[in-house]
C-alpha positions in Angstrom: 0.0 0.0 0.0 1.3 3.2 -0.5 3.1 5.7 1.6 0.8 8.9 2.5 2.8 11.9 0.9 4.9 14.5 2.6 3.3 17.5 3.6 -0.2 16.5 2.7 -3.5 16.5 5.5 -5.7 14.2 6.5 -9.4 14.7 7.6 -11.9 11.6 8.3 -15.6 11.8 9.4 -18.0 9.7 10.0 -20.7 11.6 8.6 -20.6 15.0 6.1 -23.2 16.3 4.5 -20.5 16.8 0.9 -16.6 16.3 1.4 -16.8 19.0 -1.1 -19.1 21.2 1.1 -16.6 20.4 4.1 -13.2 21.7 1.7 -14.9 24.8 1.2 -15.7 25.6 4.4 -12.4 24.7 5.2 -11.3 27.1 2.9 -13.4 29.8 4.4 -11.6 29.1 7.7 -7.9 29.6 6.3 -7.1 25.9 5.1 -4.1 26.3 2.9 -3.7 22.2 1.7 -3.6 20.1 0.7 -5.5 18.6 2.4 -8.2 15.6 2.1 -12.0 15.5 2.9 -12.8 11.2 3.6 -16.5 11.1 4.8 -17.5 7.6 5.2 -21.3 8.9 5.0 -22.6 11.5 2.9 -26.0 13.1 3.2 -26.1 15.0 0.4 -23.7 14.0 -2.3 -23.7 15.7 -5.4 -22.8 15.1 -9.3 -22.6 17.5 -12.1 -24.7 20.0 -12.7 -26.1 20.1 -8.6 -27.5 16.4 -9.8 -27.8 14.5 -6.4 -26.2 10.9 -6.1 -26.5 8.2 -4.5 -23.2 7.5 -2.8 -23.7 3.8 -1.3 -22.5 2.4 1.7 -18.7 1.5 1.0 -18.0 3.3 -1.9 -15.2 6.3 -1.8 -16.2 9.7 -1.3 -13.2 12.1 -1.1 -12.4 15.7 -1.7 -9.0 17.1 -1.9 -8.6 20.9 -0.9 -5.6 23.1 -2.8 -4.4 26.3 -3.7 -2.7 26.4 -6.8 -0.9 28.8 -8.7 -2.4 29.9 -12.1 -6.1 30.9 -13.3 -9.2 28.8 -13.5 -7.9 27.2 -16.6 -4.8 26.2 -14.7 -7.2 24.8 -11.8 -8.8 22.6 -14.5 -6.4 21.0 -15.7 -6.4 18.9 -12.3 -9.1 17.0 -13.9 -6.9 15.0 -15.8 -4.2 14.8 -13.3 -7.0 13.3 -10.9 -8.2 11.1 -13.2 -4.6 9.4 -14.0 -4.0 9.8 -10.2 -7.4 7.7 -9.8 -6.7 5.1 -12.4 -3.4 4.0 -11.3 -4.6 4.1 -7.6 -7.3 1.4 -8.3 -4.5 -0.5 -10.6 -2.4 -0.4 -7.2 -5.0 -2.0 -5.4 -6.6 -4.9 -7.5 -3.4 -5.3 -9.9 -5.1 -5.1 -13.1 -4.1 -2.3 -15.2 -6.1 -3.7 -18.6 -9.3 -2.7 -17.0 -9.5 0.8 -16.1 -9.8 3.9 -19.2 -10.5 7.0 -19.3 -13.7 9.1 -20.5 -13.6 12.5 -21.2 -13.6 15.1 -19.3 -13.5 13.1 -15.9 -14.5 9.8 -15.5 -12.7 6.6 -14.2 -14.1 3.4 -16.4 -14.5 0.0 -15.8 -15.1 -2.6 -18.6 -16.4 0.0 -20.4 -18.8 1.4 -17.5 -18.5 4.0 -15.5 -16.9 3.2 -12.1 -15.7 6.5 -10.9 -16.4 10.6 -11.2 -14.1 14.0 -10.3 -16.3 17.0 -9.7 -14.6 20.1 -9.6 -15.1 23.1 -7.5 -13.4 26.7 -7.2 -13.3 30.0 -5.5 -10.9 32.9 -4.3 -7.7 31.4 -4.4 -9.1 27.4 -3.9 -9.8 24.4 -5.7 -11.1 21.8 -4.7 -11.2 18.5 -6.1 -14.0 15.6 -5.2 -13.7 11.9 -6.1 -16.4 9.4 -5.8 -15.6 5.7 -6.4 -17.8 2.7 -6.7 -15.6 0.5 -4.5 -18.2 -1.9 -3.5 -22.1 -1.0 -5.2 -23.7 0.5 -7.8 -25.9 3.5 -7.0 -29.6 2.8 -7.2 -31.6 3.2 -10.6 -33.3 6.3 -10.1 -29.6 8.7 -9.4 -28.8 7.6 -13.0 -29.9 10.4 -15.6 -31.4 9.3 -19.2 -28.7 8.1 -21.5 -26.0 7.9 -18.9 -23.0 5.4 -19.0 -24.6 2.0 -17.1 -22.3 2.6 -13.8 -20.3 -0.4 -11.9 -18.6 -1.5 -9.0 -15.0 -2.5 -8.4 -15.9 -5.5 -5.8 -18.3 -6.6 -8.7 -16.0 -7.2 -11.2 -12.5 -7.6 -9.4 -13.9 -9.1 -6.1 -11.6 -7.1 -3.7 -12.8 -5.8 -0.8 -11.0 -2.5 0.2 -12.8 -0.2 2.3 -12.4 3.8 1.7 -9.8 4.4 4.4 -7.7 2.2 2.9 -7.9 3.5 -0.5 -7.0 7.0 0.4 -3.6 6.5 0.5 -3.1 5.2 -2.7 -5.2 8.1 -4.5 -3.5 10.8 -2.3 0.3 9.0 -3.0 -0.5 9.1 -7.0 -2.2 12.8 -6.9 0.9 14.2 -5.1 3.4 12.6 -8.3 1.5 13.3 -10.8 0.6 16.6 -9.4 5.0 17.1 -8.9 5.0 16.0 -12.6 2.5 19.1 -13.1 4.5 21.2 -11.5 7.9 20.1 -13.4 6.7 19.4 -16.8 3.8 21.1 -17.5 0.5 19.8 -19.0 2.3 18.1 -21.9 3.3 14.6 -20.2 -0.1 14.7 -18.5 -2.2 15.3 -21.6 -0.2 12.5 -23.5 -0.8 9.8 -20.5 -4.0 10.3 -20.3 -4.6 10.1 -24.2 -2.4 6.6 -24.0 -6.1 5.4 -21.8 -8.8 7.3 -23.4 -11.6 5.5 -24.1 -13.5 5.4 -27.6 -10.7 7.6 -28.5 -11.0 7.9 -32.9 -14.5 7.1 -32.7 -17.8 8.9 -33.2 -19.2 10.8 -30.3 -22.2 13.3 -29.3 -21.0 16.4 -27.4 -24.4 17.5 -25.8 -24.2 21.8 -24.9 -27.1 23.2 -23.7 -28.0 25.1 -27.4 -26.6 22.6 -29.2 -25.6 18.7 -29.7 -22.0 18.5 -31.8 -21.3 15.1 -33.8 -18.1 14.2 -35.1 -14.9 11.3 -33.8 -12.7 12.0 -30.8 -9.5 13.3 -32.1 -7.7 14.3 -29.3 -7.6 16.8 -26.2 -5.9 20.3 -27.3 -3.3 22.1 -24.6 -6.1 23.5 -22.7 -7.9 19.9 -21.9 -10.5 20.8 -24.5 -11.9 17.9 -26.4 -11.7 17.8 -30.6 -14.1 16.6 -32.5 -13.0 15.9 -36.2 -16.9 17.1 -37.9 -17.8 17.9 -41.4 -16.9 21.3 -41.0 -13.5 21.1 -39.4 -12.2 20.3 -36.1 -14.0 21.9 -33.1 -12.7 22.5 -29.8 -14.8 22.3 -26.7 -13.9 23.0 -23.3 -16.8 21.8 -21.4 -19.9 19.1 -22.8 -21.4 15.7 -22.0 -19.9 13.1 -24.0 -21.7 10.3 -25.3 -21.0 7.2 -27.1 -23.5 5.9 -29.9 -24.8 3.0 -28.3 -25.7 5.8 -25.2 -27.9 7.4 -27.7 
């Protein structure tokens, strides 16, 4: 298992309303970080969009509080650094690395479902960073919105039995390296890695926007983390939409 990383905090509770709603009020109260939110029970966890979900009993719900340098687009490029952190934490633990890919902008996949989810969150000079993982259960039916990716659990299809304190470590252990190989490199490295596991990369996707629904095959992700979609009319770049595959459609 791994080592917890230098200089990094440690928070556990029993019971939170949002790990992400508990960073930010640590913010408020002069947290620098980073630092990391474990609840063990949430009451009111949340997806994209303010969607509620259904976090399950021994599943991972984590939220990692920071204050990096640079602007917003800086800040979210941590998406991807959390989403390679995530993946090779869950290799760590079950020692399968042919499982796990990557769906843009920020899910963790399993078998080609979707296993895990990083919800971002800013404000004056924070970021904060939540990860929920289905360690051990699926959440119920009625969380999962129309045409969403079927989700799935890791004790499902692996067997292993690791509770979320135990996991911790390893996500927090690969967050702080790849975060040191942000810091060194720049996005470069990170964007190639995470292209290396990208699911359904070079195939045809819909990019739903809220005017709009854009059609055309995953290309790549630009400098900026921004999706491209190869389309009749040229390559289009988007910062921010909800992918889906055909066979979601």
């Amino acid at each position: 298992m791994s080592i917890w990383p230098e200089g990094v905090g440690c928070k556990i509770f029993d019971t939170l309303d949002s790990t992400n709603a508990e960073a930010v009020r640590g913010a408020a109260h002069g947290e620098v970080g980073p630092i990391w939110y474990l609840a063990l029970e949430q009451t009111q966890s949340r997806a994209r969009r303010g969607r509620p979900w259904d976090r399950g009993a021994g599943n991972f719900s984590a939220s990692l509080l920071m204050r990096p340098d640079g602007g917003l687009e800086q800040a979210a490029l941590r998406s991807f650094i959390a989403a390679l952190a995530l993946r090779e934490a869950l290799i760590e633990v079950c020692g399968r690395d042919d499982l796990f890919t990557l769906k843009w902008p920020n899910d963790v996949l399993l078998n080609g479902r979707k296993l895990a989810g990083i919800l971002l969150e800013s404000g004056q000079g924070y970021l904060c960073i939540g990860i929920g993982v289905n360690l051990s259960s699926e959440p119920h039916p009625d969380f999962i919105e129309s045409g969403a990716m079927t989700p799935i659990s890791l004790r499902s299809v692996t067997g292993l039995n690791i509770s979320p304190e135990d996991f911790l470590p390893s996500i927090a252990a690969a967050f702080a390296r790849w975060e040191g190989q942000f810091q060194q490199y720049g996005f470069a490295p990170i964007r190639r890695e995470w292209l290396n596991h990208a699911t359904r990369l070079g195939t045809k996707v819909s990019a739903k926007l809220m005017e709009r629904t854009v059609v055309g095959t995953f290309e790549t992700i630009d400098e900026t983390g921004a999706i491209v979609l190869n389309t009749p009319k040229g390559p289009v770049h988007l910062p921010a939409a909800e992918i889906y595959f055909e066979m979601e459609t």
